[in-house]
C-alpha positions as CSV (number, residue, x, y, z in Angstrom):
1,X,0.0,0.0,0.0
2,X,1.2,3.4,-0.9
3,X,2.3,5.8,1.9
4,X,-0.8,8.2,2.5
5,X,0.2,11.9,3.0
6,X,0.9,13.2,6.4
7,X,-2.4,15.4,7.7
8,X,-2.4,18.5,7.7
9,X,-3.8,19.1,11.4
10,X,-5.9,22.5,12.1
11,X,-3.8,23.6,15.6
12,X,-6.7,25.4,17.0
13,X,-9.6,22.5,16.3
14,X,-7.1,19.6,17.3
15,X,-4.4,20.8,19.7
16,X,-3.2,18.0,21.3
17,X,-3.4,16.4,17.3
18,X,-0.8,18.7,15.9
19,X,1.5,18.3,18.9
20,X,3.8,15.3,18.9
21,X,4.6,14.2,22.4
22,X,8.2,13.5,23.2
23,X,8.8,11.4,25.9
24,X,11.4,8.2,25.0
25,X,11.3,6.1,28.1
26,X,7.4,5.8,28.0
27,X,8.0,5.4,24.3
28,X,10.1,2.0,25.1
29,X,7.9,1.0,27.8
30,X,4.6,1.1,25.6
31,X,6.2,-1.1,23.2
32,X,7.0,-3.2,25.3
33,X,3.6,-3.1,26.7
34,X,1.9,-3.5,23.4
35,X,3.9,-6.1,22.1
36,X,2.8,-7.9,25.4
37,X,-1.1,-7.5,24.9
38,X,-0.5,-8.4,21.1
39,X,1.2,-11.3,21.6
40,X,-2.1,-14.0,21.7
41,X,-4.2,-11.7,19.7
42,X,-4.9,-12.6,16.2
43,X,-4.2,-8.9,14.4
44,X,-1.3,-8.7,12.2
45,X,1.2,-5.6,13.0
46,X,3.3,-4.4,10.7
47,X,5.5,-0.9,10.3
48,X,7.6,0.2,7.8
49,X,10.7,-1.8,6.4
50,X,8.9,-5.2,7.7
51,X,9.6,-4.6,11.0
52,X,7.3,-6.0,13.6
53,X,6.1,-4.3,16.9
54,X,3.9,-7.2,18.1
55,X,4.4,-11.1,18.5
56,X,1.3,-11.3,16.4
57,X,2.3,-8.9,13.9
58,X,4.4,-11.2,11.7
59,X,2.9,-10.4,7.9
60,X,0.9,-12.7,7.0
61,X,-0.3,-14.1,10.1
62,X,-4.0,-13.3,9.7
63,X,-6.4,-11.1,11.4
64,X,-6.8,-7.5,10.8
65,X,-3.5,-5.8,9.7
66,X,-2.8,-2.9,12.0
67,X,-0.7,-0.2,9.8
68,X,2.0,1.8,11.9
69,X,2.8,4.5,9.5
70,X,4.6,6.3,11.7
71,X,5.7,4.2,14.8
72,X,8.0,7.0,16.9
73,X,4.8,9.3,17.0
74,X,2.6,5.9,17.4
75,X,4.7,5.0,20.7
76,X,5.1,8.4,22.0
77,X,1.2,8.8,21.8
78,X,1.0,5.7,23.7
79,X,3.3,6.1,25.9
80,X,1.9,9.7,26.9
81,X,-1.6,8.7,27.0
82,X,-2.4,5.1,26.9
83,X,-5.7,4.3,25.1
84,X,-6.3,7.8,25.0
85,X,-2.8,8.2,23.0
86,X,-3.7,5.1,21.2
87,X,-7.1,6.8,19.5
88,X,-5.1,9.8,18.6
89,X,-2.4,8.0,16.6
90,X,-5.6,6.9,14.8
91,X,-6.8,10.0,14.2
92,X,-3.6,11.8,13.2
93,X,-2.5,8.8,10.7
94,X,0.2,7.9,12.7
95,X,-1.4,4.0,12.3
96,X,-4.3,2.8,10.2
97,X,-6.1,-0.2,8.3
98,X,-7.4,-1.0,5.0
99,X,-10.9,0.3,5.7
100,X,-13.4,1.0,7.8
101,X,-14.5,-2.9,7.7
102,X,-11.4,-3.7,8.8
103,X,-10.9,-1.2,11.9
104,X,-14.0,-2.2,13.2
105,X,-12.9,-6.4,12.9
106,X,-9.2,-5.1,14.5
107,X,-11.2,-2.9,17.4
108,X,-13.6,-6.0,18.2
109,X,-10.4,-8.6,18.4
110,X,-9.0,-6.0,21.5
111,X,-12.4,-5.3,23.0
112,X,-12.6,-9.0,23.2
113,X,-9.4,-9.4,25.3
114,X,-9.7,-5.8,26.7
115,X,-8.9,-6.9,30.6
116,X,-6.3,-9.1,29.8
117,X,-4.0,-6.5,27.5
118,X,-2.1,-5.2,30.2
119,X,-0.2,-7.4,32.7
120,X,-2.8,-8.1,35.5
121,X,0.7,-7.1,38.0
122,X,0.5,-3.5,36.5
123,X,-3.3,-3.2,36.8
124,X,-2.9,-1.7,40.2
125,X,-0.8,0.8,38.5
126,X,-3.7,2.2,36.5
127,X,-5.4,4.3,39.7
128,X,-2.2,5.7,40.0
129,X,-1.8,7.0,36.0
130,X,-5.7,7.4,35.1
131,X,-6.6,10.6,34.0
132,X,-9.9,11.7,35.7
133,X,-12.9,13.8,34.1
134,X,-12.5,17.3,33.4
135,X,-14.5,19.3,36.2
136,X,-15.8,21.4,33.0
137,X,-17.1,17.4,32.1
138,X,-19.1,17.0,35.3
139,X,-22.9,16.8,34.5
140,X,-24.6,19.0,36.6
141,X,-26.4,21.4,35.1
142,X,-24.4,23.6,34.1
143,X,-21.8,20.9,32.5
144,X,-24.7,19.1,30.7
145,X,-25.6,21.6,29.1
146,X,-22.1,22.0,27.7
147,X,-21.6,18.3,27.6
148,X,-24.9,18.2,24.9
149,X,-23.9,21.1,23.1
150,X,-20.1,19.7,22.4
151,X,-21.7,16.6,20.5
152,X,-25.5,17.2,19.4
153,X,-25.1,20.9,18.0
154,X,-22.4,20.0,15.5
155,X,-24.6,20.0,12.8
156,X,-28.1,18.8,12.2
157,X,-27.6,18.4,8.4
158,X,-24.4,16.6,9.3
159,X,-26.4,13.9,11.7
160,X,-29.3,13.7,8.4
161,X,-26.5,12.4,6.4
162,X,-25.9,9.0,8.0
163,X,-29.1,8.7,10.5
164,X,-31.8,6.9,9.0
165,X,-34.9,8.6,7.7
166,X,-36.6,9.3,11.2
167,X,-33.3,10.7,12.5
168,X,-33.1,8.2,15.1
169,X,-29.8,8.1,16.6
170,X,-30.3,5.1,19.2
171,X,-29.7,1.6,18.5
172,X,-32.2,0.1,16.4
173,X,-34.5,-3.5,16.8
174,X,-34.1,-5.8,14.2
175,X,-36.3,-8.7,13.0
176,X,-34.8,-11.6,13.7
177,X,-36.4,-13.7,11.1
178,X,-37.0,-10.4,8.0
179,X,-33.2,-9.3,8.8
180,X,-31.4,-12.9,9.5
181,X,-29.5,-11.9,7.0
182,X,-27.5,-9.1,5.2
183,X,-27.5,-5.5,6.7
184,X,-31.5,-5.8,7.5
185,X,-33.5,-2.6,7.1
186,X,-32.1,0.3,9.4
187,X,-35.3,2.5,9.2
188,X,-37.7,-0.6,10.1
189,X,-35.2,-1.6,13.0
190,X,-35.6,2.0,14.6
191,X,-39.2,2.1,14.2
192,X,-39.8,-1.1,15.8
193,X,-37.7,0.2,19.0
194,X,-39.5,3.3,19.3
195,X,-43.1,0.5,19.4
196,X,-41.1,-1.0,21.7
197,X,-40.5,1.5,23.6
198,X,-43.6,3.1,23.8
199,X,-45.5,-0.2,24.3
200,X,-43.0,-0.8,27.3
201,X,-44.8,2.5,28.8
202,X,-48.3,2.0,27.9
203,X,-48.7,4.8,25.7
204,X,-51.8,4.7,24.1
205,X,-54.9,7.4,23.4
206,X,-54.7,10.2,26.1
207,X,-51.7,9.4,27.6
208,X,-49.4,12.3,29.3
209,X,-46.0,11.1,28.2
210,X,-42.6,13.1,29.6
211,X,-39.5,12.0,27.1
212,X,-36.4,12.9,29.1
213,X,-34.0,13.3,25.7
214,X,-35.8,14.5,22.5
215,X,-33.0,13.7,20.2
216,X,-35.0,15.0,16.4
217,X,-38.3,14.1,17.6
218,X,-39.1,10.6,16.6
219,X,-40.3,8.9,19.5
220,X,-42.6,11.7,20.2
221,X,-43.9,12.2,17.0
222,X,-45.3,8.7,16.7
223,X,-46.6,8.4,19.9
224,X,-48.6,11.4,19.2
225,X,-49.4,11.1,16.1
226,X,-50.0,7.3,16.0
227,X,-51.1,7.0,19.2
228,X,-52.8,9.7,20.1
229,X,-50.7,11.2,23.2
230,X,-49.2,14.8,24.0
231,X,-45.9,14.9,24.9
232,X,-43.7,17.1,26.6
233,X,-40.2,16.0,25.5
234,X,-36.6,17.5,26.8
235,X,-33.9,18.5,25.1
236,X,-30.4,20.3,26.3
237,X,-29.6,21.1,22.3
238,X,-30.6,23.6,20.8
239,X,-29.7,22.1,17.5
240,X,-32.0,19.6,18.5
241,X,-35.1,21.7,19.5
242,X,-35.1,23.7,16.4
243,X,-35.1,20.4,13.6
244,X,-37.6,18.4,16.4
245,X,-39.8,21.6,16.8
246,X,-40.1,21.7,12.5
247,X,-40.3,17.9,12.3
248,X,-43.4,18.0,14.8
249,X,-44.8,21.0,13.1
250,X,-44.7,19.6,9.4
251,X,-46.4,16.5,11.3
252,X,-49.3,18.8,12.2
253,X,-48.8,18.2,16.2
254,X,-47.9,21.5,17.4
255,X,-51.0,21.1,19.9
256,X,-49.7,17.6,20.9
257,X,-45.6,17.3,20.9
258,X,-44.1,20.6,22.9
259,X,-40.1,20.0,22.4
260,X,-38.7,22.0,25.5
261,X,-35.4,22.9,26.2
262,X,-34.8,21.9,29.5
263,X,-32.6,19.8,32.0
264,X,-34.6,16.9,33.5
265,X,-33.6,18.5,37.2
266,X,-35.9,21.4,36.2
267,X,-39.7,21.1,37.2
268,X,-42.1,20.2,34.3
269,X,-45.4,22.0,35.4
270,X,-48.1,21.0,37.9
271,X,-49.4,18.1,35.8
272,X,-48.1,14.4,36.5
273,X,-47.5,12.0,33.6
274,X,-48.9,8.7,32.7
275,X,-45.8,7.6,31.1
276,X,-42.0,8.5,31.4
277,X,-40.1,7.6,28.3
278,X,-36.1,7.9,27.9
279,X,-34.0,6.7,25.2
280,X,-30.2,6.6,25.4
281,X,-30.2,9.5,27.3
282,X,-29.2,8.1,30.9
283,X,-25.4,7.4,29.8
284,X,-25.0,11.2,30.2
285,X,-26.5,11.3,33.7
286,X,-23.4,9.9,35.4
287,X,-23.3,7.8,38.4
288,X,-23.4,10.3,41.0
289,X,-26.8,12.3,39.5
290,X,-28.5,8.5,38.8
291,X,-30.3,9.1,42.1
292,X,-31.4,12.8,41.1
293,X,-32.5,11.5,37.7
294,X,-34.6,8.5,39.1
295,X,-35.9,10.7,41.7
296,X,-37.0,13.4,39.0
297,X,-38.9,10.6,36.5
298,X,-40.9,9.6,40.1
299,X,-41.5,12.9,41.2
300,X,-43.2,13.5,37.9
301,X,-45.1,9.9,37.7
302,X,-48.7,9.6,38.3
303,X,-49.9,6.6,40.3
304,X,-50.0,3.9,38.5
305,X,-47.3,5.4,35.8
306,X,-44.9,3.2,33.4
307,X,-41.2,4.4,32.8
308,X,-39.5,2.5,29.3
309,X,-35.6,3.3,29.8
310,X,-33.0,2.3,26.5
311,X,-29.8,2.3,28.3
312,X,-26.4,1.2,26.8
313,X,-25.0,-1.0,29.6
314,X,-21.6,-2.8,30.8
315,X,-20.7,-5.2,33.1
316,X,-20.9,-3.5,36.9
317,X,-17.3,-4.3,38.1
318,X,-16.3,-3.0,34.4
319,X,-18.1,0.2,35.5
320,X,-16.7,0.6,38.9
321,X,-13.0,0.0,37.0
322,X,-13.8,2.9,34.2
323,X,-16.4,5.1,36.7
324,X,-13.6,7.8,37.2
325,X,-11.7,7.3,34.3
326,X,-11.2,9.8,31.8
327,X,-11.1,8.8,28.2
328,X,-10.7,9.1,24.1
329,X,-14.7,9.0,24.1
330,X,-14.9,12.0,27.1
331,X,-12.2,13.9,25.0
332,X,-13.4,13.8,21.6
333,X,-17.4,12.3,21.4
334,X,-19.0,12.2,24.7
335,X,-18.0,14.8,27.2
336,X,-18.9,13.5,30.8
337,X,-21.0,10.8,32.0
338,X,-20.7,6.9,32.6
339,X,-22.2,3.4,30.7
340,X,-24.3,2.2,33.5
341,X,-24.6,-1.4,34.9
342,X,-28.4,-2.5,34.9
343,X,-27.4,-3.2,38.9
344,X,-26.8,0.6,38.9
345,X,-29.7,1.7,37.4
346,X,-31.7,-0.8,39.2
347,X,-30.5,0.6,42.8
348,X,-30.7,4.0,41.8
349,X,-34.9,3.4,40.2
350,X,-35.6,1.4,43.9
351,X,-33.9,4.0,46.0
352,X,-36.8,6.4,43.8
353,X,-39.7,4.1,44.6
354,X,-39.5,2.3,40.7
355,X,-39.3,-1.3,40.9
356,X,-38.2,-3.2,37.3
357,X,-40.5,-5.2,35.8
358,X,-39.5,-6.1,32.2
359,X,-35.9,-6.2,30.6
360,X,-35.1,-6.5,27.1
361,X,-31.5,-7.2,25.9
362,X,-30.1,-6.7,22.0
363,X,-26.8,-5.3,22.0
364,X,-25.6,-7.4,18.9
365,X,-28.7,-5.1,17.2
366,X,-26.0,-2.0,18.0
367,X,-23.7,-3.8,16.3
368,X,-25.7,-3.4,13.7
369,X,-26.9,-0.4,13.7
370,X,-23.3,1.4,14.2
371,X,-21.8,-0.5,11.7
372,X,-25.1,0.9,9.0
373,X,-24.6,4.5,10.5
374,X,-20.1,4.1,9.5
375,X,-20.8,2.8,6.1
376,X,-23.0,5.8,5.6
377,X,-20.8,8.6,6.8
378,X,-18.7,7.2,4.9
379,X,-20.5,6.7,1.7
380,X,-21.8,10.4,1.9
381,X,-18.5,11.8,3.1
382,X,-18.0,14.5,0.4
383,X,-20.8,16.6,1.6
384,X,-20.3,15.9,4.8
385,X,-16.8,17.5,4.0
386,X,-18.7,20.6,2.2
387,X,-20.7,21.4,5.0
388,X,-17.0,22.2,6.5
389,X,-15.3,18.8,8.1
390,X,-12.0,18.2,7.9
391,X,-10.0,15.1,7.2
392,X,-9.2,14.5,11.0
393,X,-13.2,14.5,12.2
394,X,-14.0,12.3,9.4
395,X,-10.9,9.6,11.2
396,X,-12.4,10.7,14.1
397,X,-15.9,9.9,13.5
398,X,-15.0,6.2,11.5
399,X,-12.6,5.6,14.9
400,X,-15.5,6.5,17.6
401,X,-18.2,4.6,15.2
402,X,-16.1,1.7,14.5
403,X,-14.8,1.2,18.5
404,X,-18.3,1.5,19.7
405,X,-19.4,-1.5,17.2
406,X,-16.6,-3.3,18.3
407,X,-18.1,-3.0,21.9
408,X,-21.0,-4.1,21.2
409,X,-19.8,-6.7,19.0
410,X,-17.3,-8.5,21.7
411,X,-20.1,-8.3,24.3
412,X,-17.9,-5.6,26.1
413,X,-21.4,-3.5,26.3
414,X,-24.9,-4.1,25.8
415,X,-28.2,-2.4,25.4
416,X,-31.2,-3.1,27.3
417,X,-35.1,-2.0,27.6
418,X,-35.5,-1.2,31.3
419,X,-39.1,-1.0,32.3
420,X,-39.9,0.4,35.5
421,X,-43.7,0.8,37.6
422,X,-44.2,2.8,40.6
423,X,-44.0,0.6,43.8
């Protein structure tokens, strides 16, 4: 494969991208560490002239072929920053794959083995060297606020390009028998989760339905205009209230759907709902607000009320290992907040008087869905370049959508349907 140019790196979008980190001795001790955590992984490593950083990486020794274009920046990155130093070395060229495909196949075969890379002896060192969330990151508030605005005001036009028609940006449901095979049909997959959803909170004719995270304004649209509810739904973007706020209004439901810009902290009103519905919206809560968000769905619940929760989901000691950690997905995707354990969630819902009453798992349907939403970023790249992207978002974006697959691929995360009843 021929060299690919160098990137030219915008200082004052990607500061830490344009400067190369110099530090030699955590240079030699990263490869050393990765060549450890590569050794019974099946991912080819190669770098120029042949050489080989990894016991795995002998050419032609199958698996995904990890590219290290550059391997003095790629081991200073590392050694600097870990996995944070490890996505930047993506995103800056400094290593790379084939394609897309094959990123996401390479990510998966880590995520697989992700607690047994580093030498279980130095895992103690890791509370020592982790890098903790930004206060400016903390989700109160005033940082959720910020937090929403760094990732869902990008660009609505930008989102259109690569969600599916109903600008549903969620894992979808797929058919198990209608999309056994091939890609299945993205757009029928979200639609059947919102159903799912909504049927998980009894929304029907008449009900009062409080969303807690409007994304466009799908889930709100068809429960009021197929099922007959009003909806109050909150948003923190204001990107997202404008396109959701036109969406329901084409719809002819401005008397039905009000899209508010609001925290869920903040009081609704006097009126009590029949129906609490929130979708992917609980990863930005973090652990320490859980209780204040569980409290807030009961304190806005009328007797007899149904809450339907989609959550994306790990493992609980997984959570308790990453809860203070700060990341490559807190740096450049999703500022602030925390994947949940179901226990979490679970404690946090009792502790508010909710007790769970049905669960629904389908995290191979991520999967799915990211790995549709990656092939169509990619496919309508050029205008997402015209609307003003440059090269290192578009690595950015194919990194983030591609590692997230590969979570949900390995079984690393899940997603679940949480449904909760007053107790």
């Amino acid at each position: 494969m021929n060299q690919p140019p160098i990137l030219l790196i915008d200082a004052d979008r990607w500061p830490d991208l344009a400067r190369i980190p110099d530090h030699p001795v955590r240079a030699r001790i990263a490869r050393r560490l990765f060549t450890h955590a590569l050794k019974d992984v099946p991912v080819t490593v190669v770098a120029p002239n042949g050489l080989a950083l990894a016991g795995a990486g002998v050419p032609g020794g199958g698996g995904p072929v990890l590219r290290v274009r550059r391997p003095k920046e790629f081991l200073n990155r590392l050694g600097a920053d870990g996995l944070i130093g490890f996505g930047e070395a993506y995103q800056t060229g400094a290593w790379d794959t084939e394609n897309g495909d094959e990123l996401a196949a390479l990510l998966t075969e880590l995520a697989t083995r992700l607690e047994d890379l580093v030498p279980r002896p130095l895992h103690r060192l890791r509370r020592i060297q982790i890098r903790h969330l930004p206060g400016e990151q903390r989700p109160d508030r005033t940082g959720a606020r910020s937090n929403a605005h760094a990732h869902y005001d990008l660009s609505n036009d930008m989102f259109e390009l690569f969600l599916d028609p109903s600008m549903t940006y969620s894992s979808g449901l797929f058919d198990p028998v209608a999309d056994a095979d091939g890609p299945g049909d993205l757009h029928a997959a979200q639609l059947r989760k919102i159903d799912a959803v909504l049927d998980a909170a009894g929304v029907r004719k008449g009900t009062r339905l409080l969303e807690i995270g409007s994304g466009w304004g799908s889930l709100a649209i068809k429960a009021a205009g197929e099922r007959g509810a009003t909806v109050l739904s909150l948003t923190l973007s204001e990107e997202q209230q404008e396109l959701a706020r036109r969406r329901v209004a084409a719809a002819g439901l401005a008397d039905r759907v009000e899209i508010r810009l609001a925290d869920y902290r903040e009081p609704t009103g006097e009126q009590l709902f029949d129906a609490v519905a929130s979708v992917e919206m609980i990863e930005a809560v973090g652990r320490r607000f859980l209780p204040d968000y569980f409290q807030a769905i009961e304190a806005n619940l009328a007797p007899g009320g149904r809450v339907a929760i989609q959550a994306i989901t790990m493992a609980h000691h997984r959570m308790l290992a990453t809860q203070d950690s700060y990341s490559w997905m807190h740096k450049y995707v999703f500022p602030g907040g925390l994947i949940p354990s179901v226990a979490e969630t679970d404690s946090a819902a009792a502790t508010a008087g909710l007790r769970l009453v049905a669960r629904r798992d389908f995290g191979p349907d991520y999967a799915r869905t990211l790995r549709a939403w990656r092939h169509r970023f990619e496919d309508n790249w050029p205008r997402v370049a015209a609307l003003g992207f440059d090269e290192v978002f578009r690595r950015t974006w194919r990194f983030y959508l591609a590692y997230c697959e590969a979570g949900f691929a390995s079984g690393y995360l899940g997603v679940s349907q949480l449904t909760y009843v007053r107790r």
